[in-house]
N, C-alpha and C positions, 0 to 999 in steps of 0.2 A: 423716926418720929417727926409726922408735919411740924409746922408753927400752924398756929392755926390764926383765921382771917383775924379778929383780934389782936392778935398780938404784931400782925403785919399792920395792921394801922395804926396801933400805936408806933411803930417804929419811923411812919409815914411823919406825925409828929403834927405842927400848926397847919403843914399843905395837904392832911391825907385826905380832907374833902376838896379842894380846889380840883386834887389828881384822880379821888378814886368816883366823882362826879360829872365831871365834867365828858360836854359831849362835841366830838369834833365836828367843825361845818366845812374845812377849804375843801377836804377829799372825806365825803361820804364813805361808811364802812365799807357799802354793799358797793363800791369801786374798787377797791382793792382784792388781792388774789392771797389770801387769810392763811395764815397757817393752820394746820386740821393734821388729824391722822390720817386721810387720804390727797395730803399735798402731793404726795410724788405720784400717784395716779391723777389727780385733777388738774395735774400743771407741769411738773417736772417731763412726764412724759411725753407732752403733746410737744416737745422741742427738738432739736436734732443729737441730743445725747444719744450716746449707745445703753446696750442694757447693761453693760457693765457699769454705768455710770449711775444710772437709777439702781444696783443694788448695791452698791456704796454706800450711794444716799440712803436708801432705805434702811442701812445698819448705821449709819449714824444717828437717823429719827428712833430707832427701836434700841437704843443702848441706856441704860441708867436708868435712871429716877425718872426722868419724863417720858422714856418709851411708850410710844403710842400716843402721844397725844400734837406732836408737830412742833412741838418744840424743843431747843437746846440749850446748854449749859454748856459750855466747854473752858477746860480749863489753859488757860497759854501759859508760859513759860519758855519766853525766848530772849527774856532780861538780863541773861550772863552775856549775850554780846550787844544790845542794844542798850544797856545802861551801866556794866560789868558785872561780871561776876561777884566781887567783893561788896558794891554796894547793893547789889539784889538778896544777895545769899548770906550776908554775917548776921542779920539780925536771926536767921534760923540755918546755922551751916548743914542742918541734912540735906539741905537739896543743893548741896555741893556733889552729891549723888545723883545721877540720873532715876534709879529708882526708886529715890521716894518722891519724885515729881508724878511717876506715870501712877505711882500708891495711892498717892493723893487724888489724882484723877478718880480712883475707883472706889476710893472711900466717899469720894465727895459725893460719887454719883452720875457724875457727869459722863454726857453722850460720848464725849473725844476727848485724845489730849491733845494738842498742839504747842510741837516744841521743835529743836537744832534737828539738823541729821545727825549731829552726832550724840545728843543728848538720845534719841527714840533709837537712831542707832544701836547704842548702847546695851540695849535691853531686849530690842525685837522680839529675838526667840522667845523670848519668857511672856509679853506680854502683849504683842498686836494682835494677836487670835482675841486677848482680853477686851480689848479696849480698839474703837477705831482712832489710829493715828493719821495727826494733820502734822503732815511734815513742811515746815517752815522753810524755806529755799533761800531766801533773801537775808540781809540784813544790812542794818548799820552799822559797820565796824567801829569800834569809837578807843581806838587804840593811838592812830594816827595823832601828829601834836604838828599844829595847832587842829583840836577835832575837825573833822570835814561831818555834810549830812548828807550822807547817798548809799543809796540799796544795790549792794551787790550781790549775785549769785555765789552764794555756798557751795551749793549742791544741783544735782541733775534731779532731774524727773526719773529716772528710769532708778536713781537709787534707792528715792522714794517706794517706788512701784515693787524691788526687789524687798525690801523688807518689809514687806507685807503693807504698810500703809493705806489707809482709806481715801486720803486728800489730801494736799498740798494747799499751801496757803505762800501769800507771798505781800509784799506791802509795794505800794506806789507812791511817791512827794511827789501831789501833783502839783503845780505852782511853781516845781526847783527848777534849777538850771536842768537836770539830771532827769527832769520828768521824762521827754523825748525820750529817751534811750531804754529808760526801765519801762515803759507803756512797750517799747521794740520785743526787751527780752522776755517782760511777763507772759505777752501776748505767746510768743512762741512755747513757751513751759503752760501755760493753759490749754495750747492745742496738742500739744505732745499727752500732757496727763488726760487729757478727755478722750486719746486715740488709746489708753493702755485704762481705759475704765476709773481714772481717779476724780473725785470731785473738788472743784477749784474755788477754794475761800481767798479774796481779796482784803488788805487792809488798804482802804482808802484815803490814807491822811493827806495832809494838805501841810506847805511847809517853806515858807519865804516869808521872809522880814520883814518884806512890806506889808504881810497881812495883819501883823498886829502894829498900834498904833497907842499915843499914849493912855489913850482913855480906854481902846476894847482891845482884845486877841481877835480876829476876827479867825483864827485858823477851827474855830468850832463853830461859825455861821451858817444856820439853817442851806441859805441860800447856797452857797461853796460849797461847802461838805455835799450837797444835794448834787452838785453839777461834777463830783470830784466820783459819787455813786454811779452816776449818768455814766461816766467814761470805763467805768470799773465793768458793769453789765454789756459796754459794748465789746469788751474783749472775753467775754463770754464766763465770768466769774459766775460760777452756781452758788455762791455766799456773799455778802457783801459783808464786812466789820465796818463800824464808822464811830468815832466818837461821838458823844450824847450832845446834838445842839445846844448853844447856850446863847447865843444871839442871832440878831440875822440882821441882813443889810450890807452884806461884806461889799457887794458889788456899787452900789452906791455911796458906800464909805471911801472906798478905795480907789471908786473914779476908773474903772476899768472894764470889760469885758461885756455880755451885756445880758441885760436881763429884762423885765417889764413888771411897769406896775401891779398888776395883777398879782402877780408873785406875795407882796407882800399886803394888799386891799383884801384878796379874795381868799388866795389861795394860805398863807399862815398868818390866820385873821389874830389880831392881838397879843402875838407872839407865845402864845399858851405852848410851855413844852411839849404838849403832844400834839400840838400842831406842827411845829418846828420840827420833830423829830418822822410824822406821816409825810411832809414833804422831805425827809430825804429816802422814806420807803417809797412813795411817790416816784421818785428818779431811779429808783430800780427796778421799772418796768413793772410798776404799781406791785408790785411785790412777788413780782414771780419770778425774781430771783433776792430771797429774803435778806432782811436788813436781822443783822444781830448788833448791840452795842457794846461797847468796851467797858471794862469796871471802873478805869482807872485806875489810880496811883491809891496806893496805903497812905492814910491819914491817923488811926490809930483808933480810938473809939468810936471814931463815928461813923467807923469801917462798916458796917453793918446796914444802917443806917439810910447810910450813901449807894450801898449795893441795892436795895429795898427799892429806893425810890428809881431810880434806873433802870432796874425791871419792870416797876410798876409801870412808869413812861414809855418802854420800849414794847410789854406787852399792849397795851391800852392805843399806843398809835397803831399796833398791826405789825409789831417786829416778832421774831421767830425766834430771839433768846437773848441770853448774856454770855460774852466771852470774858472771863473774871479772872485775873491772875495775881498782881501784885498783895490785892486785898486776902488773898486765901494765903500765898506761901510763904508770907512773912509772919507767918505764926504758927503754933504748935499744929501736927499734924489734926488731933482731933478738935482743935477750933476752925482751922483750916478749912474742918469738910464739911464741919456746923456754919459755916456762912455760906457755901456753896450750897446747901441744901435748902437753906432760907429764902436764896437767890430762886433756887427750883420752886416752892413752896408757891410763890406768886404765882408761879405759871398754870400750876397743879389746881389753884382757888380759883373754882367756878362762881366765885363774887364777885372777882376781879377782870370785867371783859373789854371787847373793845371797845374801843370810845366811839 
């Protein structure tokens, strides 16, 4: 059952006309490369991917609730070692199970699920014919005392590849001491999964001390995040994740690297979210290699709320879905799949277009 447009603005709340109005100037629509039901023949294809790669991708545009229309929904769950297990999972211990994380996936709707090898591991037989899986490679160990912040390799590509998997995904701190090294080994697990037909989802975050400051974080700045995308699509990521802009100005905050006025006069004119966020589809080769956002962290009530308008943002700049996880598995399974659908529901309302 939709939501229908109604009730998606009411959720939008005092900003659903600033957001579901509003029309972008820095990057014109008609310059971007749009998500549509013939993205992978209008764009995917003209690139040096294999065909096994385009019919990858093409089972993960035609999976779920949004099939056929160019957009995604995927649900992650790679929070038992990235923030642990205990603090991810007690508020609801069934996805102390592996499968009712990929359940949830297919209740919700959603195009993919993206989780551990050893979580998708887990279940393969039973359920990657179901659903395409995006096997997560990387992680943050956060066992280590005093915690350290660095992405290391789990798993191979090729174990991805044997259990049926559709994509692999992996994360990057661009900014850390540890950037160098993982831009080394990502690059190498992108060229490997693109030789064995897998499609490659990048998490882009960004991750030193010196970005935040007392007054802003800058580690969610239009500008950074955009140039941290830039680096993502040169190693040849067919997805980009990025978290939802919240400021911009990192580089002139921060006194470093370099950038041009333009950037912030022309190009994300008055810092309107969806400008902020088209400049960092902008840095993914004008979107042809598509930007999805992150949900975020569970807040509680206004879990819903908060997914709503991050969709709405991410559709409206020119992004290609929501990667939503925290906000759906920390609650009952059948609320779980009712925000995940809600999340969909935006993309599915031909009211709501780009900006």
């Amino acid at each position: 059952m939709s939501t229908n447009h109604a009730a998606l603005v009411e959720l939008l709340g005092p900003e659903a006309s600033a957001l579901l109005s509003y029309k972008a100037t820095g990057f014109p629509r008609e310059t971007l490369h749009l998500p549509g039901p013939d993205f992978i023949d209008r764009v995917v294809s003209q690139t040096d991917r294999t065909p096994n790669v385009l019919r990858n991708f093409h089972q993960i545009l035609n999976t779920g609730r949004l099939a056929g229309t160019g957009y995604v929904s995927i649900l992650p769950v790679d929070q038992g070692i990235e923030h642990s297990a205990g603090a991810s999972f007690a508020p609801n211990p069934i996805y102390f199970d592996p499968e009712n994380i990929v359940k949830l996936a297919i209740e919700g709707g959603c195009n993919a699920v993206a989780s551990t090898l050893g979580v998708l591991g887990a279940v393969s037989r039973k359920y990657a014919h179901k659903i395409p899986f995006l096997v997560k490679l990387n992680h943050n160990e956060f066992l280590s005392y005093p915690n350290r912040y660095d992405q290391i390799m789990f798993g191979q590509v090729k174990q991805a590849f044997d259990m049926g998997a559709t994509a692999i995904g992996a994360t990057i701190y661009f900014g850390s001491d540890e950037s160098t090294r993982q831009i080394q080994e990502v690059s190498a697990a992108f060229e490997k999964a693109h030789e064995l037909g897998l499609v490659t989802v990048l998490w882009c975050y960004l991750r030193n001390s010196a970005f935040k400051t007392p007054d802003k974080d800058f580690h969610t700045a239009a500008d950074l995040t955009g140039q941290a995308n830039h680096l993502g699509v040169t190693i040849q990521a067919d997805i980009i994740k990025q978290k939802l802009p919240t400021n911009n100005g990192g580089y002139n905050a921060l006194k470093f690297g370099k950038t041009h006025k333009d950037v912030y006069a022309k190009l994300t004119p008055g810092d309107h979210p969806i400008e902020l966020t088209r400049y960092q589809i902008a840095n993914c080769y004008m979107g042809r290699s598509p930007l999805i956002n992150s949900g975020g962290e569970s807040k509680g009530a206004t879990d819903l709320a908060e997914a709503v308008r991050t969709a709405v943002i991410n559709k409206r700049a020119g992004g290609m879905g929501l990667i939503s996880g925290r906000k759906a598995f920390q609650r009952p399974i059948a609320e779980g799949a009712k925000l995940l659908q809600t999340i969909q529901d935006v993309y599915l309302d031909k009211e709501i277009t780009v900006a």
